[in-house]
PQR file with spaces between the fields and no chain letter, atoms N, CA, C, O and H, PARSE charges and radii, in Angstrom:
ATOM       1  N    UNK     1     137.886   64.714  130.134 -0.4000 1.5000
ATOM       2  CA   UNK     1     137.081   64.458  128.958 -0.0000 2.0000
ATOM       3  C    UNK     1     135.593   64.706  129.250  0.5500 1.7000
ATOM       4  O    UNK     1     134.896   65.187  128.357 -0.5500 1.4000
ATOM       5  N    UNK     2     135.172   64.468  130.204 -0.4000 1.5000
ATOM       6  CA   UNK     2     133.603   64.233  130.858 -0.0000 2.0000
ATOM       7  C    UNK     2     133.595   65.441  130.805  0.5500 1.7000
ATOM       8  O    UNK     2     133.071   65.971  129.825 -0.5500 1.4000
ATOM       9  H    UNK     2     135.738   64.077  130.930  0.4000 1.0000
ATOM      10  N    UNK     3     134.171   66.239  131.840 -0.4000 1.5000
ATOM      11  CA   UNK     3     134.175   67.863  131.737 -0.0000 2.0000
ATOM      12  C    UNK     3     134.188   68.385  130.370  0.5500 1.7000
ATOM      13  O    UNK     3     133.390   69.255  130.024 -0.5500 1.4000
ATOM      14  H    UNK     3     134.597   65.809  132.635  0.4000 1.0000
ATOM      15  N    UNK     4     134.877   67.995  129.746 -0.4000 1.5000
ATOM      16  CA   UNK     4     134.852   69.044  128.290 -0.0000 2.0000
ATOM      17  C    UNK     4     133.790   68.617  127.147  0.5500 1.7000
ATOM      18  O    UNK     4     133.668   69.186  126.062 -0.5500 1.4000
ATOM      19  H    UNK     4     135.526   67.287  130.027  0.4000 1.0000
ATOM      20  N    UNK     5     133.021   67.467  127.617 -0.4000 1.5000
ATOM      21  CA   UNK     5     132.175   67.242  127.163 -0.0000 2.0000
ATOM      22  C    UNK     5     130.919   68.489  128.034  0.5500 1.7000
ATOM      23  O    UNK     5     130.304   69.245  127.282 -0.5500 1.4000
ATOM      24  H    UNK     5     133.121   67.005  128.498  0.4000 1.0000
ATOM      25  N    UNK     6     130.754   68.548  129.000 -0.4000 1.5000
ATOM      26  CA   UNK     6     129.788   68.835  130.158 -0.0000 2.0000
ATOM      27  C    UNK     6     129.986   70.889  129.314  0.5500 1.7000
ATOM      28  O    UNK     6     129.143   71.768  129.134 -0.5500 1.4000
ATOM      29  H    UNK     6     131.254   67.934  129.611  0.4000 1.0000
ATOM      30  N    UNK     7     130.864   70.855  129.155 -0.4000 1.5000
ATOM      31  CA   UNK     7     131.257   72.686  129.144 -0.0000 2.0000
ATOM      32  C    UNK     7     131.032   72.505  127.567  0.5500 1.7000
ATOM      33  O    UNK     7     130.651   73.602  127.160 -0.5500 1.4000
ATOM      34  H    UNK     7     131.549   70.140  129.301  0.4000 1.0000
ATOM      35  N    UNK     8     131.071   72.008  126.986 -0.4000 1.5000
ATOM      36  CA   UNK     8     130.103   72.148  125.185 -0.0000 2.0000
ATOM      37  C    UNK     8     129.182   72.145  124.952  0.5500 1.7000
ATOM      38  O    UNK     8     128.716   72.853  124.059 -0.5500 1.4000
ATOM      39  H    UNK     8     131.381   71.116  127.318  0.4000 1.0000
ATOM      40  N    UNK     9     128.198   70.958  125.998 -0.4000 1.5000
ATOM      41  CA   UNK     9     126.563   70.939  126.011 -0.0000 2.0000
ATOM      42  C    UNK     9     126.421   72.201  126.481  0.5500 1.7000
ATOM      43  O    UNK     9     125.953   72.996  125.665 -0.5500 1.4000
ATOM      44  H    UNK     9     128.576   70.383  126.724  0.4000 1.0000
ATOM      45  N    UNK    10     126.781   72.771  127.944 -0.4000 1.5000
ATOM      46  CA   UNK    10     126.515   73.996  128.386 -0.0000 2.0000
ATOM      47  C    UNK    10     126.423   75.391  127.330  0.5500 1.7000
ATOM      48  O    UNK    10     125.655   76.351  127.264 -0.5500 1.4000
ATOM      49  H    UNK    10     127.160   72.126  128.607  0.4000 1.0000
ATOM      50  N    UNK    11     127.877   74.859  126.399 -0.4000 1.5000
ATOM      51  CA   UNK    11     127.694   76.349  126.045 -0.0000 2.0000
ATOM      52  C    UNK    11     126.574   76.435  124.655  0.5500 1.7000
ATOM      53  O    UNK    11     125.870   77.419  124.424 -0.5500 1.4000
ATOM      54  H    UNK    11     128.501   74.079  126.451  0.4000 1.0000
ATOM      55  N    UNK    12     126.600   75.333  123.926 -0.4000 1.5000
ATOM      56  CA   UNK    12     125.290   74.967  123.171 -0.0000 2.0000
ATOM      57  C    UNK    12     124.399   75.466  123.892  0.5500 1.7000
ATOM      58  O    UNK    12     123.869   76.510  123.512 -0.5500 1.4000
ATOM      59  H    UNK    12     127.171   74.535  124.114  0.4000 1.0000
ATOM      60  N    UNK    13     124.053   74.939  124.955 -0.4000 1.5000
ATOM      61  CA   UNK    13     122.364   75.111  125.617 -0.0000 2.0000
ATOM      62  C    UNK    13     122.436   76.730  126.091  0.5500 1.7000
ATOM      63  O    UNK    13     121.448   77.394  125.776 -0.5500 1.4000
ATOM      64  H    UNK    13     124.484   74.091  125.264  0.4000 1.0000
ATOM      65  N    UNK    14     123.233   77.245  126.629 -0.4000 1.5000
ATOM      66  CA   UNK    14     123.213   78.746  126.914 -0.0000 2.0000
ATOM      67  C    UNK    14     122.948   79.460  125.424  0.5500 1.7000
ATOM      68  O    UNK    14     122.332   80.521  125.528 -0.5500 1.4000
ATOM      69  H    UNK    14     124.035   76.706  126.885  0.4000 1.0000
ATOM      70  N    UNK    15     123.247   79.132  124.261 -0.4000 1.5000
ATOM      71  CA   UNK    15     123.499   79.585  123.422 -0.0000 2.0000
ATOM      72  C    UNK    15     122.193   79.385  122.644  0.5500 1.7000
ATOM      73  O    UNK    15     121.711   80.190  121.847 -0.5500 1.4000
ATOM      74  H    UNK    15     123.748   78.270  124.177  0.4000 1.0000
ATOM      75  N    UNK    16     121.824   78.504  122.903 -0.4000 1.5000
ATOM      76  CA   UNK    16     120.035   77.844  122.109 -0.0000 2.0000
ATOM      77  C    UNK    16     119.159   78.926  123.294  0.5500 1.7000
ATOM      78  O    UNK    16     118.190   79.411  122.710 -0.5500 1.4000
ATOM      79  H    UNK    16     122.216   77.851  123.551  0.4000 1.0000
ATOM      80  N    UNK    17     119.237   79.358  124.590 -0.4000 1.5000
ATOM      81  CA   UNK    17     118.371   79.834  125.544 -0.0000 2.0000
ATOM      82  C    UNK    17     118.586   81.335  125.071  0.5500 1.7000
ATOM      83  O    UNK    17     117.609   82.084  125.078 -0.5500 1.4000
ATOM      84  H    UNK    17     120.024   78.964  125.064  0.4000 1.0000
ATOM      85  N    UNK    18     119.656   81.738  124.716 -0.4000 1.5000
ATOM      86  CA   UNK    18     119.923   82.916  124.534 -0.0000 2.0000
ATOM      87  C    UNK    18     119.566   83.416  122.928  0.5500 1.7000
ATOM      88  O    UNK    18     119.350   84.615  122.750 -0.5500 1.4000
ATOM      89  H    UNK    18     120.449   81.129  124.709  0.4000 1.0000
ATOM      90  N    UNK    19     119.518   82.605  121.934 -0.4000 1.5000
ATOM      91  CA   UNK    19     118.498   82.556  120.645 -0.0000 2.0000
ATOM      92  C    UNK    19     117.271   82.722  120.887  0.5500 1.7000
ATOM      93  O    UNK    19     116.704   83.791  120.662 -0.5500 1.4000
ATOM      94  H    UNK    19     119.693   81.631  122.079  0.4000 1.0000
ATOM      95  N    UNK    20     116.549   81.446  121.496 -0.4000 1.5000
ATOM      96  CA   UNK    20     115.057   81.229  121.827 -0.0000 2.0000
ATOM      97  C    UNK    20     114.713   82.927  122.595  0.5500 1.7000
ATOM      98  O    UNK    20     113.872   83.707  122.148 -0.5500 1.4000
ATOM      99  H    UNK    20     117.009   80.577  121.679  0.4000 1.0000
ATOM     100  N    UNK    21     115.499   83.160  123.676 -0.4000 1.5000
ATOM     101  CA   UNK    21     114.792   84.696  124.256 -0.0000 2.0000
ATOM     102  C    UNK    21     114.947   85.672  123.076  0.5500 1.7000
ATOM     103  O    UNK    21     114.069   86.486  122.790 -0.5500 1.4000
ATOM     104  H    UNK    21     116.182   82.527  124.039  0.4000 1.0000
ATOM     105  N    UNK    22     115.950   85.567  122.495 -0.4000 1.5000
ATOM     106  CA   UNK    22     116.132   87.144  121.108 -0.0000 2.0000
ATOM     107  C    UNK    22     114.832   86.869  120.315  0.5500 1.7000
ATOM     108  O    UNK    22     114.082   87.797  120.014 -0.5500 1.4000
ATOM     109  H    UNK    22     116.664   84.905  122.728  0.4000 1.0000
ATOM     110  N    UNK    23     114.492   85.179  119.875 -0.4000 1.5000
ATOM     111  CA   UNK    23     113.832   85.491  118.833 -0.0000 2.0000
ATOM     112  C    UNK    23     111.966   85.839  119.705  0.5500 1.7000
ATOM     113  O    UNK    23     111.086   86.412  119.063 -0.5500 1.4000
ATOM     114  H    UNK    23     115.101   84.425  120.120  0.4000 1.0000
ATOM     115  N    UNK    24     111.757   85.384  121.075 -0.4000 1.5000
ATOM     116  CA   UNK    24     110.956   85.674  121.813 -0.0000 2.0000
ATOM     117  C    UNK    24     110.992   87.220  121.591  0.5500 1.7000
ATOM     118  O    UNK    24     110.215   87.590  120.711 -0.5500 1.4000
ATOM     119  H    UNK    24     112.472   84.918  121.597  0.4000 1.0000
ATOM     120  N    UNK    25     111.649   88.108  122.135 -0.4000 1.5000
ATOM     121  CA   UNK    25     111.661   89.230  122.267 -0.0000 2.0000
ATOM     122  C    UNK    25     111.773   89.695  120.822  0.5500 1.7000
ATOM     123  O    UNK    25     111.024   90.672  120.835 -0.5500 1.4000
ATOM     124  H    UNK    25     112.280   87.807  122.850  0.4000 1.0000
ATOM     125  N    UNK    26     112.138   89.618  119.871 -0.4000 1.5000
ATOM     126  CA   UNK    26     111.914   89.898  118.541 -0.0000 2.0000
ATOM     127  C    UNK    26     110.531   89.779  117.733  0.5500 1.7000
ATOM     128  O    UNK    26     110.272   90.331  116.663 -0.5500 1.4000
ATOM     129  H    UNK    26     112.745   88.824  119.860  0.4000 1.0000
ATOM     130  N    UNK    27     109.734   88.968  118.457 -0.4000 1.5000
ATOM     131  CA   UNK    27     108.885   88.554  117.563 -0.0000 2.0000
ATOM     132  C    UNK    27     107.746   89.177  118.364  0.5500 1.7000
ATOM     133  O    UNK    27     106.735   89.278  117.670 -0.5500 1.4000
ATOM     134  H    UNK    27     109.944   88.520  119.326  0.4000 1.0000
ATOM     135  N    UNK    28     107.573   89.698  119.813 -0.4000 1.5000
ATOM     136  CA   UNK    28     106.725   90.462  120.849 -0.0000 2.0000
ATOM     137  C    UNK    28     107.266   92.227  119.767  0.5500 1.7000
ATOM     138  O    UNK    28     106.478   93.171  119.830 -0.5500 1.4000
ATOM     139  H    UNK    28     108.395   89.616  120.377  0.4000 1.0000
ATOM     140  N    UNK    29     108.346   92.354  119.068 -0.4000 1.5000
ATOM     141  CA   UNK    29     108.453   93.303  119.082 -0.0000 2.0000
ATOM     142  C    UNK    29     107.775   93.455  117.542  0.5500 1.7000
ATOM     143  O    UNK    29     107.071   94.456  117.410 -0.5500 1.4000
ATOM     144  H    UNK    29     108.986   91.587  119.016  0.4000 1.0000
ATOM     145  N    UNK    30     107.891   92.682  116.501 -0.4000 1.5000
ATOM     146  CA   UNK    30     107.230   92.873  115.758 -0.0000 2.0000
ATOM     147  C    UNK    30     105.620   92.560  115.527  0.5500 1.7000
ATOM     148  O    UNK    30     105.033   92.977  114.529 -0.5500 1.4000
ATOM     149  H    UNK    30     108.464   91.869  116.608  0.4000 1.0000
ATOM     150  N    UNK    31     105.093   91.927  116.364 -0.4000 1.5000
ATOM     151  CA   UNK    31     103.846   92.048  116.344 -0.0000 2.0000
ATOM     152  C    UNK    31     103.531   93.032  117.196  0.5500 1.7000
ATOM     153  O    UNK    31     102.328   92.816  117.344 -0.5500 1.4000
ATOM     154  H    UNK    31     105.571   91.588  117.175  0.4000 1.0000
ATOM     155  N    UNK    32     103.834   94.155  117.993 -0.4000 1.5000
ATOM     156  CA   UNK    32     103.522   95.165  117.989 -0.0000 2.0000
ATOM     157  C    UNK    32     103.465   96.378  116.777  0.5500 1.7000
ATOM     158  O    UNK    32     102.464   96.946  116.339 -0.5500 1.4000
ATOM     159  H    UNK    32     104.811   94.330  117.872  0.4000 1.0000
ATOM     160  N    UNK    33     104.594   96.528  116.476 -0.4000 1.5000
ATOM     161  CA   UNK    33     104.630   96.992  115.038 -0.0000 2.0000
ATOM     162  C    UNK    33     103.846   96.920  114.361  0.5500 1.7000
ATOM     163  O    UNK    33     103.722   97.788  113.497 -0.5500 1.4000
ATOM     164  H    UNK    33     105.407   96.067  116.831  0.4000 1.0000
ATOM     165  N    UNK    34     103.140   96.065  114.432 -0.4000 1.5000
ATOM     166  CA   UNK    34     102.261   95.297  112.958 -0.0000 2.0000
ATOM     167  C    UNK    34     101.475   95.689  113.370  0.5500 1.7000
ATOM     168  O    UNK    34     100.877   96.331  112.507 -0.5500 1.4000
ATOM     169  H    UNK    34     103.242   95.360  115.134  0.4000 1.0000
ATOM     170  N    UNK    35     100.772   95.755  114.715 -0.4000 1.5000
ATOM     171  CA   UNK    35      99.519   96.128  115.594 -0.0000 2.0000
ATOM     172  C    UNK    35      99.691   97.903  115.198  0.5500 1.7000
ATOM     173  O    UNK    35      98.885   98.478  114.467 -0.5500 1.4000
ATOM     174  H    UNK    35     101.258   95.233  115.416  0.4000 1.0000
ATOM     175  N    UNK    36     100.522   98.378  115.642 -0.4000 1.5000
ATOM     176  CA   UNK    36     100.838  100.018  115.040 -0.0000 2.0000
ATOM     177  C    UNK    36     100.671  100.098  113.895  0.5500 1.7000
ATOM     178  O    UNK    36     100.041  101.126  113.645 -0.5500 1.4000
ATOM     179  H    UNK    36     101.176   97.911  116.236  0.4000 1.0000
ATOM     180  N    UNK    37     100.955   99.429  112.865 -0.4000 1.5000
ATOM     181  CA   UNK    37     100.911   99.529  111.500 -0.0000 2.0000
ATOM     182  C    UNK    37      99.105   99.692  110.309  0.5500 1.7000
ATOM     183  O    UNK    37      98.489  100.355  109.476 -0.5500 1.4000
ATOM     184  H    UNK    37     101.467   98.594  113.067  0.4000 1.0000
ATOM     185  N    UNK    38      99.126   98.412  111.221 -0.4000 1.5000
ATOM     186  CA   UNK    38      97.583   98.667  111.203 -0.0000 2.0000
ATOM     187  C    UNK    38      96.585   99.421  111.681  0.5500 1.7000
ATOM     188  O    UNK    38      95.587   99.612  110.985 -0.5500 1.4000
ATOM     189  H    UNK    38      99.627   97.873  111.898  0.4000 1.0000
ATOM     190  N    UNK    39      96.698   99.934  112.878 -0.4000 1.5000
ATOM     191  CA   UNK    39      95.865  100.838  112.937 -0.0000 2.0000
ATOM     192  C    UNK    39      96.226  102.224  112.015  0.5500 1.7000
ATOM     193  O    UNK    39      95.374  102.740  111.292 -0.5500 1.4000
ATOM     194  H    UNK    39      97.508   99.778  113.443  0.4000 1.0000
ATOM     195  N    UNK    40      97.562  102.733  112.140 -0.4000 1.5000
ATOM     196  CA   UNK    40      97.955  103.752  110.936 -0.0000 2.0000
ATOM     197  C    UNK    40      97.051  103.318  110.094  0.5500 1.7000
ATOM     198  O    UNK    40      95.853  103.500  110.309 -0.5500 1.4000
ATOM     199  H    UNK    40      98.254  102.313  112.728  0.4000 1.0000
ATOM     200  N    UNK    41      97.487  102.713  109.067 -0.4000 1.5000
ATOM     201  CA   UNK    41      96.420  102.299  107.972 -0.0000 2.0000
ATOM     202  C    UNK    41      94.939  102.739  108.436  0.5500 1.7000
ATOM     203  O    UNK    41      94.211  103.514  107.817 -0.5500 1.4000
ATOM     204  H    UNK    41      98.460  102.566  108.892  0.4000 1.0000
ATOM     205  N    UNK    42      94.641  102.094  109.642 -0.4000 1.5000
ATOM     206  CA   UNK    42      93.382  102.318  108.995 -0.0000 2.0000
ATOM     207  C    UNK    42      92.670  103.948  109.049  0.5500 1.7000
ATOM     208  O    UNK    42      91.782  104.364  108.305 -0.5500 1.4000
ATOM     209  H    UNK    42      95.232  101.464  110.146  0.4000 1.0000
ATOM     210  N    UNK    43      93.372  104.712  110.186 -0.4000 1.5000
ATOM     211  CA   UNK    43      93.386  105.957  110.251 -0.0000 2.0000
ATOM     212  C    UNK    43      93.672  106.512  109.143  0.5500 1.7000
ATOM     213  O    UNK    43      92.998  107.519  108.926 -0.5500 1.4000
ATOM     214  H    UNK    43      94.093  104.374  110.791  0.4000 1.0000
ATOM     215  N    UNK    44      94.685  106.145  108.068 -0.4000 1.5000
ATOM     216  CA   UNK    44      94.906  106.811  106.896 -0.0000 2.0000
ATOM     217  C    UNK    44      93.691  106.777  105.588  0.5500 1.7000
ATOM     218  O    UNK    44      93.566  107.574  104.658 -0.5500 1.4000
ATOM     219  H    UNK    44      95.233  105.327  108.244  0.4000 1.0000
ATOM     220  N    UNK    45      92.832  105.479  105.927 -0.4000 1.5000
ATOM     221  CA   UNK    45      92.026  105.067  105.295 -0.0000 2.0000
ATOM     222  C    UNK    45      90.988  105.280  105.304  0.5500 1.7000
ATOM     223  O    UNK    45      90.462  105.156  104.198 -0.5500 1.4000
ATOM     224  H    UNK    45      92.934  104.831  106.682  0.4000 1.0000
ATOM     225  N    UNK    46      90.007  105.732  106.516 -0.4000 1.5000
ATOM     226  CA   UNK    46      89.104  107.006  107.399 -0.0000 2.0000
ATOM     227  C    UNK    46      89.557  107.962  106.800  0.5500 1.7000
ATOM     228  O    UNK    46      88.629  108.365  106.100 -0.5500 1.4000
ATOM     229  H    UNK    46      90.434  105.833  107.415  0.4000 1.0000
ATOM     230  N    UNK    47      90.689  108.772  106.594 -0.4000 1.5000
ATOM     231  CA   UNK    47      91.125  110.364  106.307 -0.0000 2.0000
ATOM     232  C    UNK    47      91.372  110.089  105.505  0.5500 1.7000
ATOM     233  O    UNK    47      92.070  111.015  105.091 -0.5500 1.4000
ATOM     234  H    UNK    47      91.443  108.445  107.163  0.4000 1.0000
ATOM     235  N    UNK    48      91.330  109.165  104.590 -0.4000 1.5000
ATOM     236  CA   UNK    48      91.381  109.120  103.002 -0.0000 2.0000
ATOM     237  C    UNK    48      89.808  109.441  102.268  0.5500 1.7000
ATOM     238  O    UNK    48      89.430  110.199  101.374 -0.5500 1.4000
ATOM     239  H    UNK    48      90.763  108.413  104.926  0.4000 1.0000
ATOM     240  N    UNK    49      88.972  108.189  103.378 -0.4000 1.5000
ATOM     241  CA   UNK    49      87.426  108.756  102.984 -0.0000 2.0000
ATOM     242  C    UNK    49      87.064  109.858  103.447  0.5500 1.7000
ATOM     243  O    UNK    49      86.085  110.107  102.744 -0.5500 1.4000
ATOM     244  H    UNK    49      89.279  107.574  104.105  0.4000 1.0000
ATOM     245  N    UNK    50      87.186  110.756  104.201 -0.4000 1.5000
ATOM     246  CA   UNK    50      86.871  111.413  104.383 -0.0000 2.0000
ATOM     247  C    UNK    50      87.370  112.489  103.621  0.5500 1.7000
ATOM     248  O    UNK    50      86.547  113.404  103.595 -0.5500 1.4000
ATOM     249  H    UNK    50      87.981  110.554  104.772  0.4000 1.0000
ATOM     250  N    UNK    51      88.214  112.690  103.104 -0.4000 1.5000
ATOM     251  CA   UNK    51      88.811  113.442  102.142 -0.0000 2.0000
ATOM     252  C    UNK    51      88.425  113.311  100.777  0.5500 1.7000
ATOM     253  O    UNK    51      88.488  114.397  100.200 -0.5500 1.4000
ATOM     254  H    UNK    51      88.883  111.947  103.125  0.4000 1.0000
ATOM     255  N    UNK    52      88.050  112.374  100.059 -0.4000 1.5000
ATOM     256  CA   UNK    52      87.376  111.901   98.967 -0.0000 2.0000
ATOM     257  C    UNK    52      86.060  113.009   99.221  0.5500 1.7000
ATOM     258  O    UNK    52      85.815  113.976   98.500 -0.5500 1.4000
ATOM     259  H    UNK    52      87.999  111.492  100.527  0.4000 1.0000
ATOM     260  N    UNK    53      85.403  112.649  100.273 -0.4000 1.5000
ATOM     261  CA   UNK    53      83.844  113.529  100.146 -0.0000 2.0000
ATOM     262  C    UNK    53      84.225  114.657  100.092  0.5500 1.7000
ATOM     263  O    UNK    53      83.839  115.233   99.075 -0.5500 1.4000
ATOM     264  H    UNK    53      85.602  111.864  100.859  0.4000 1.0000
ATOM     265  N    UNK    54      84.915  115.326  100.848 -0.4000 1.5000
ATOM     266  CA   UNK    54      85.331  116.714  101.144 -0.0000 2.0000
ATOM     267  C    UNK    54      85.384  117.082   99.799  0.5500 1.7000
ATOM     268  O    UNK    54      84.544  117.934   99.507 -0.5500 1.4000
ATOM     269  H    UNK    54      85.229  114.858  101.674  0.4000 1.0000
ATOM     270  N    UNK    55      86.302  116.610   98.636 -0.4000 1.5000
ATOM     271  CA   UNK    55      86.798  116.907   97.443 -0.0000 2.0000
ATOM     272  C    UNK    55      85.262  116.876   96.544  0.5500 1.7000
ATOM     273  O    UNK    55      84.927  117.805   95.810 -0.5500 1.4000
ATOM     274  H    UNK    55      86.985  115.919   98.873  0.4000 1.0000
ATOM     275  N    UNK    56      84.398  115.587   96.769 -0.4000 1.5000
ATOM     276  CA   UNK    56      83.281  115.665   95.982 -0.0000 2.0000
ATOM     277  C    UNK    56      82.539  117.065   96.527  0.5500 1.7000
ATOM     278  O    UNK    56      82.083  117.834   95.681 -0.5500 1.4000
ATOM     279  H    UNK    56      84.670  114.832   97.366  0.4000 1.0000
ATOM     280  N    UNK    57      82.428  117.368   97.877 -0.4000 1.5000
ATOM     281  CA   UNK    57      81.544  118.485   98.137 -0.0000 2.0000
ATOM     282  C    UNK    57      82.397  119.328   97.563  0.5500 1.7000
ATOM     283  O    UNK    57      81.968  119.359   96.409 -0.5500 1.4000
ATOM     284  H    UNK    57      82.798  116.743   98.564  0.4000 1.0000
ATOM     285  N    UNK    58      83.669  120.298   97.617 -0.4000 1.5000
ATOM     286  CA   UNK    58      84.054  121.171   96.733 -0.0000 2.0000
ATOM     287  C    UNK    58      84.049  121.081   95.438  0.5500 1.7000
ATOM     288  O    UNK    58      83.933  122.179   94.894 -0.5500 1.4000
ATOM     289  H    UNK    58      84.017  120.273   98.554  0.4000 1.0000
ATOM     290  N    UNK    59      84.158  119.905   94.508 -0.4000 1.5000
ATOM     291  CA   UNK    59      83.877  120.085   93.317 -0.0000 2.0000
ATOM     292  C    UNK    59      82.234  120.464   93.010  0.5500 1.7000
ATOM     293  O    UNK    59      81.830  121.306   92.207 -0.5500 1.4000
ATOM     294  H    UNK    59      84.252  119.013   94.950  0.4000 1.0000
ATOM     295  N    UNK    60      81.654  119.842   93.635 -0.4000 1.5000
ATOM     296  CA   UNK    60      79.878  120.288   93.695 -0.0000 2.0000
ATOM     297  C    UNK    60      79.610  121.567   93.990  0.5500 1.7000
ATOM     298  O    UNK    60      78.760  122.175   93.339 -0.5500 1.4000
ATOM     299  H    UNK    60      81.982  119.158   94.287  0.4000 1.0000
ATOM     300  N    UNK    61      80.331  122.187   95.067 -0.4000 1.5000
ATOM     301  CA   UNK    61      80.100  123.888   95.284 -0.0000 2.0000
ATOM     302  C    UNK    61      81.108  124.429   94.278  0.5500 1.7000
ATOM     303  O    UNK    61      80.899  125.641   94.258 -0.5500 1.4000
ATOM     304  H    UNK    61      81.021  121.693   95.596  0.4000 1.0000
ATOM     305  N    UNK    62      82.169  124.119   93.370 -0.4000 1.5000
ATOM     306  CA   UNK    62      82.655  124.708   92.533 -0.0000 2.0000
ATOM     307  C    UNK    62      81.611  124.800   91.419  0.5500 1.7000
ATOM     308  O    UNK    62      81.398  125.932   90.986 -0.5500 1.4000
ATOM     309  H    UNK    62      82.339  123.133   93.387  0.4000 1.0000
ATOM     310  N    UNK    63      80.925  123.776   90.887 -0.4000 1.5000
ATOM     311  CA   UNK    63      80.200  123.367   89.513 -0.0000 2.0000
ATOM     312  C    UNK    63      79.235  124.514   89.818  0.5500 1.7000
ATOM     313  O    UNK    63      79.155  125.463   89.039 -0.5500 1.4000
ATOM     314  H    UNK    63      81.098  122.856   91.239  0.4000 1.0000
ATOM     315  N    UNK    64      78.494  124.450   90.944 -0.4000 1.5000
ATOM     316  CA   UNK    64      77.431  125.514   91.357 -0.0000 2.0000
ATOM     317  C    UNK    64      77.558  126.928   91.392  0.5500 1.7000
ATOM     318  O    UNK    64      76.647  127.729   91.184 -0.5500 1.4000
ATOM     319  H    UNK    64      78.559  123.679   91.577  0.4000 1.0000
ATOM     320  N    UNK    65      78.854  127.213   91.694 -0.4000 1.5000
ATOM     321  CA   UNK    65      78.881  128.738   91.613 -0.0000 2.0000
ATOM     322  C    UNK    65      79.482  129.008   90.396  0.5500 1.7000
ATOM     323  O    UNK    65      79.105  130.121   90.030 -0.5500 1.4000
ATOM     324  H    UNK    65      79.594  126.562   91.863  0.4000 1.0000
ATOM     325  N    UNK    66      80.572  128.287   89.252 -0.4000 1.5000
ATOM     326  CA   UNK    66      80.423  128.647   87.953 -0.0000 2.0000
ATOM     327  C    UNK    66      79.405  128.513   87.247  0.5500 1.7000
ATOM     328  O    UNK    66      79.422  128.922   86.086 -0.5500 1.4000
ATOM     329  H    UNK    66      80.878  127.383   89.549  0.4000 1.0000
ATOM     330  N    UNK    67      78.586  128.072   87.642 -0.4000 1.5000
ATOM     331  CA   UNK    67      76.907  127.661   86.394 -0.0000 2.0000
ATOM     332  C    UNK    67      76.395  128.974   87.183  0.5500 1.7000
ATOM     333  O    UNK    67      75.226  129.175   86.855 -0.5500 1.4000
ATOM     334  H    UNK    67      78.572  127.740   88.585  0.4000 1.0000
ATOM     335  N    UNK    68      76.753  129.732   87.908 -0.4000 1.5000
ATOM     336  CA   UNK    68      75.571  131.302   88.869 -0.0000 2.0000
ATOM     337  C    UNK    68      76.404  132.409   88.044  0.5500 1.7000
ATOM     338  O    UNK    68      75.847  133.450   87.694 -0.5500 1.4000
ATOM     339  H    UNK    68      77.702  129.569   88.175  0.4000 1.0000
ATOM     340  N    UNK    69      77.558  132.190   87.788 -0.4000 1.5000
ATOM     341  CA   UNK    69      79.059  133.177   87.514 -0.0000 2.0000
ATOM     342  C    UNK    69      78.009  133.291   86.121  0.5500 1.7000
ATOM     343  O    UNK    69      77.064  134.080   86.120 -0.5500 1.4000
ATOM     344  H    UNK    69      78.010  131.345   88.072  0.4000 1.0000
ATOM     345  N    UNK    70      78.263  132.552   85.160 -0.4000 1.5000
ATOM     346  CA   UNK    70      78.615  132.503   83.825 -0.0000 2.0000
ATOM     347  C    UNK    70      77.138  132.898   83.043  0.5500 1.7000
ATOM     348  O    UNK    70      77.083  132.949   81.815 -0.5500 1.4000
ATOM     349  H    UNK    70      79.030  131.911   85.161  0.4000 1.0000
């Protein structure tokens, strides 16, 4: 009885140690992600502004050479 008490706590507690490391290692893995995620963003968000001007300077050299054309 003592024993089969002793081999249930065990396999509980192996079983709580072996949760606790997945969700350890799960959660190292998504805050990396998130760390990747964000910087994407913000690189997309730089080459977003920077693309905005680009577009204002070609619409400005477009306006300029149809007002020379016409």
């Amino acid at each position: 009885m003592k024993l089969k008490i002793n081999i249930n706590f065990l396999e509980k507690y192996l079983a709580y140690l072996v949760n606790d490391f997945e969700y350890k290692r799960m959660t190292e893995k998504y805050k990396k992600i998130d760390v990747e995620y964000k910087r994407i963003t913000e690189n997309l968000k730089e080459y977003d502004l920077m693309a905005d001007v680009d577009d204002q300077r070609f619409h400005h050299f477009r306006s300029t050479v149809n007002h020379k054309l016409s």
